[in-house]
C-alpha positions, 0 to 999 in steps of 0.5 A: 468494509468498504473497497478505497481502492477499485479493482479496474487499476488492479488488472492493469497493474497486473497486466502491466506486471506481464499478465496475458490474462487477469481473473476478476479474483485475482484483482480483488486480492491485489486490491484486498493486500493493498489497501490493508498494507497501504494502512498499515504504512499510513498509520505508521507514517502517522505515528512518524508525523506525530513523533516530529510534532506534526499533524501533517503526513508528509510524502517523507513520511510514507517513504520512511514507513513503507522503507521500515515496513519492506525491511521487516518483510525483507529482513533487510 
């Protein structure tokens, strides 16, 4: 599959988390979880617009589903 998200922000993601330093792999993970999460609340988000009758995802959307998904991790 083919990388949406490029691996030059990875490493200033990281280093700007406190990283002194930031491996080439390191950076391609980041870039790896991300997409596939940020799918993942995109279809949910989807699904979200849909239930409303829209075809338009809007930003309250995406809150709403990365909100449920970090719950789901967080067993909140």
């Amino acid at each position: 599959m083919r990388r949406i998200i490029k691996i030059a922000p990875m490493h200033k993601l990281i280093k700007r988390a406190g990283a002194a330093r930031v491996s080439e792999e390191s950076a391609i993970a980041l870039s790896e979880i991300l997409e596939e999460v940020g799918l993942k609340v995109a279809k949910e988000a989807i699904d979200f617009a849909r239930h409303a009758g829209r075809k338009t995802v809007k930003a309250r959307d995406i809150k709403i589903a990365a909100e449920k998904m970090l719950e789901k991790v967080l067993g909140r």
